[in-house]
C-alpha positions in Angstrom: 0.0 0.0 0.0 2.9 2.5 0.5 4.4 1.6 -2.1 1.4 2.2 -4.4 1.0 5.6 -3.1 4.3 6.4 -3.5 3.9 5.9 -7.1 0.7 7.9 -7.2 2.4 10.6 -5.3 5.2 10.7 -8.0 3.0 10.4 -11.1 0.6 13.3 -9.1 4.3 15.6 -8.8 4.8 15.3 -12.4 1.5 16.0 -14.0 1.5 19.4 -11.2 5.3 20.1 -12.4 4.4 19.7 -16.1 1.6 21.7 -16.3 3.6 24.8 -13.9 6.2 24.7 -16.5 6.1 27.7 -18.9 7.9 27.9 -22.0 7.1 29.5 -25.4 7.1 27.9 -28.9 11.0 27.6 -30.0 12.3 25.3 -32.8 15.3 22.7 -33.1 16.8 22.2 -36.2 19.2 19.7 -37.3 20.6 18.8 -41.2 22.7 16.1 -42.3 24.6 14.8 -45.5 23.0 12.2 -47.7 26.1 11.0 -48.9 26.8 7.2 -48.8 23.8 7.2 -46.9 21.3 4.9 -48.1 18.6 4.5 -45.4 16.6 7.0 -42.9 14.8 5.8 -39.9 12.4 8.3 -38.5 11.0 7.5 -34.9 8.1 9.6 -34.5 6.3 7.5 -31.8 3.2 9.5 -30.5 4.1 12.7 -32.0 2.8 14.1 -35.1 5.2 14.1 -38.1 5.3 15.6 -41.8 7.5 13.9 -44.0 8.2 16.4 -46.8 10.5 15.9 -50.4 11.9 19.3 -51.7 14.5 20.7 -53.6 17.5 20.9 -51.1 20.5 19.3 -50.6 20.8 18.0 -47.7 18.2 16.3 -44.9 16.5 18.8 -43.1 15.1 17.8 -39.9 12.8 20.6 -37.4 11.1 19.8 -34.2 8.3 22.9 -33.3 8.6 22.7 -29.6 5.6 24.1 -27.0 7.4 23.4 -24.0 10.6 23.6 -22.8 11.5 19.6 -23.4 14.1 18.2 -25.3 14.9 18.3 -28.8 15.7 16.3 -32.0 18.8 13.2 -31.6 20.1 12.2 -35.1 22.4 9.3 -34.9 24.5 8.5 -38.4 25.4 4.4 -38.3 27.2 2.7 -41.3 25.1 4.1 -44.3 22.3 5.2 -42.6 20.8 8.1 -40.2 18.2 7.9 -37.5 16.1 10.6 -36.0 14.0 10.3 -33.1 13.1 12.5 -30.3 15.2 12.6 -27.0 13.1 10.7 -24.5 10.8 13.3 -21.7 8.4 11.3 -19.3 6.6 14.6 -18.7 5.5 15.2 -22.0 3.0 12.2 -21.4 1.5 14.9 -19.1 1.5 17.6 -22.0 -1.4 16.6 -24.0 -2.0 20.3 -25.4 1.8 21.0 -26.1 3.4 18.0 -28.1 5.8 19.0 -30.0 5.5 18.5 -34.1 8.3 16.9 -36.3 8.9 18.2 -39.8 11.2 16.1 -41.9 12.5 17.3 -45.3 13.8 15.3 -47.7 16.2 15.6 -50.8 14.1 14.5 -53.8 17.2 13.3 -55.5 17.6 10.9 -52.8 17.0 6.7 -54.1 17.4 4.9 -51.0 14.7 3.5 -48.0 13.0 6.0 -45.9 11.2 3.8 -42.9 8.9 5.6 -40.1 7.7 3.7 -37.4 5.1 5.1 -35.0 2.4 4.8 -32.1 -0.3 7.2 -31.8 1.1 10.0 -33.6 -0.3 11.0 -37.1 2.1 10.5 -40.0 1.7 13.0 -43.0 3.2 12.9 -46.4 3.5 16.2 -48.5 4.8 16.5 -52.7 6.2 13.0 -52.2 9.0 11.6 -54.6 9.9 9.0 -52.6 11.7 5.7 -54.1 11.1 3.2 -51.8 9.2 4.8 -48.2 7.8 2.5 -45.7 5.8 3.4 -42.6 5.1 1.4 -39.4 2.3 2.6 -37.2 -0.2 1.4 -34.2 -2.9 4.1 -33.7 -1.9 7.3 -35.3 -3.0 8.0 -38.7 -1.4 8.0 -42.2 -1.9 10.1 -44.9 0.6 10.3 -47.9 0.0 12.8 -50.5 2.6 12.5 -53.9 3.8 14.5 -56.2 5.4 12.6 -58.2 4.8 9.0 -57.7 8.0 6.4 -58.8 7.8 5.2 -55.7 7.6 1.1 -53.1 5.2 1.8 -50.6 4.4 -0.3 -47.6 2.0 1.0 -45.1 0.9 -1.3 -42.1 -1.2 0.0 -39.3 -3.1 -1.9 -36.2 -6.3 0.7 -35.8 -5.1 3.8 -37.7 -6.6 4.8 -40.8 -4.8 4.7 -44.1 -5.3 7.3 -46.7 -3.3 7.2 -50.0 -2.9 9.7 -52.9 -1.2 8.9 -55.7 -2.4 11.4 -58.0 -2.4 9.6 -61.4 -5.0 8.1 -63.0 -3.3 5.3 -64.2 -0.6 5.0 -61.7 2.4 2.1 -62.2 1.7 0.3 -59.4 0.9 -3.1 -58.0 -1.7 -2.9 -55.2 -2.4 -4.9 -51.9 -4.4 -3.4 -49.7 -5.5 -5.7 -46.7 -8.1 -5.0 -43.6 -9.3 -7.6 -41.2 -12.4 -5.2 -40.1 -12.1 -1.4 -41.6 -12.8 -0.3 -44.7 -11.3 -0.5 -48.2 -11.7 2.2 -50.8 -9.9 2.4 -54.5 -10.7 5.2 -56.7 -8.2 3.8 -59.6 -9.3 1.6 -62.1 -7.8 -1.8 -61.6 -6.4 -4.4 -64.3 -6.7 -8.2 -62.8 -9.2 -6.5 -59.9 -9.2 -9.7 -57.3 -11.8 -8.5 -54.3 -12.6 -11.0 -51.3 -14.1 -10.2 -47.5 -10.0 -8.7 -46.4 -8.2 -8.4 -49.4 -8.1 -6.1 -52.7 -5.3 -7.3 -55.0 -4.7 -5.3 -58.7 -2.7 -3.9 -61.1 -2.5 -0.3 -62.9 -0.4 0.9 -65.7 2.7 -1.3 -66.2 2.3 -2.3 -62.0 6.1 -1.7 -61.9 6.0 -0.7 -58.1 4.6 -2.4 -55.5 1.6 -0.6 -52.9 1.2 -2.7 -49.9 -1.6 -1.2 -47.6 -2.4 -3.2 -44.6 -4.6 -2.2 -41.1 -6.4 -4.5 -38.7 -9.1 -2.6 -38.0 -8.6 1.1 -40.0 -9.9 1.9 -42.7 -8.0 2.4 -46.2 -8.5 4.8 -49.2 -6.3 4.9 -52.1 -6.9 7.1 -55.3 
């Protein structure tokens, strides 16, 4: 009994801390050379995320912060770079003031972008990805592209999945798979294959492979 009211006391000290705290909106901005680099792992967990392709040179990586927690950590390993957010137990306790990741990426870059996430919402913008895959729980996914020459591989447990390719006869081989949520193509599909969890197709010359897959989300691709 102590013991569990020790623990209460604690968690009750820093929700009262956290929410004392002040702290303005500031910004941490980090950047990093693509070269010989040919994979980037972004660890968003339960914070929001934009992953962004533009016309720069090198990665560009910025963290909007509302509080006064810590910023980005970007780790370089043999040929590839992580980034992922230093960790802060209080910012459980800061519902209202989560900070939001922007990541921009080189267009010119051909390698592996993976993002794995919880319950934070994952968001694509003027994608030109090559190959982008993106792990996720709760949080939702929505990739918008630009330019699509791109692998995609999408796998959710509860988050909806929402897919824009923005051709309408996109190169792609599709897979989209829900045990319970929804499934909805707006693309017209060669070899269209529909059953109770599965939609399996092809479009245009179905040179890349679009793997969409949620247990209980729901999925729209167009």
């Amino acid at each position: 009994m102590k013991k569990y009211c020790k623990v209460m006391l604690l968690i009750l000290t820093i929700i009262f801390l956290s929410s004392c705290a002040g702290g303005g909106e500031s910004e941490d901005i980090q950047m990093a050379s693509l070269k010989d680099i040919d994979s980037i792992y972004i660890e968003n967990g339960s914070i929001d995320i934009d992953v962004v392709s533009a016309d720069i040179d090198e990665l560009e990586s910025y963290l909007h912060l509302y509080d006064n927690g810590p910023g980005i950590e970007m780790e370089e390993g043999e040929q590839k770079i992580t980034i992922r957010l230093k960790n802060d137990i209080t910012r459980l306790f800061k519902i209202n003031r989560m900070p939001h990741l922007e990541v921009r990426i080189p267009t010119e870059f051909k390698g592996e972008i993976i993002v794995n996430g919880s319950s934070g919402s994952i968001v694509g913008k003027d994608l030109q990805t090559h190959n982008l895959q993106v792990n996720g729980k709760s949080g939702s996914v929505k990739l918008d592209f630009l330019h699509f020459h791109s692998e995609v591989h999408v796998t959710t447990t509860s988050g909806n999945v929402d897919i824009s390719l923005n051709e309408d006869e996109p190169d792609a081989t599709l897979l989209l798979k829900s045990n319970s949520g929804r499934r909805s193509v707006g693309i017209v599909l060669n070899d269209n294959q529909q059953s109770k969890k599965e939609t399996k197709g092809t479009s245009g010359t179905g040179d890349y492979e679009v793997q969409l897959e949620t247990s209980s989300g729901n999925i729209s691709l167009k």
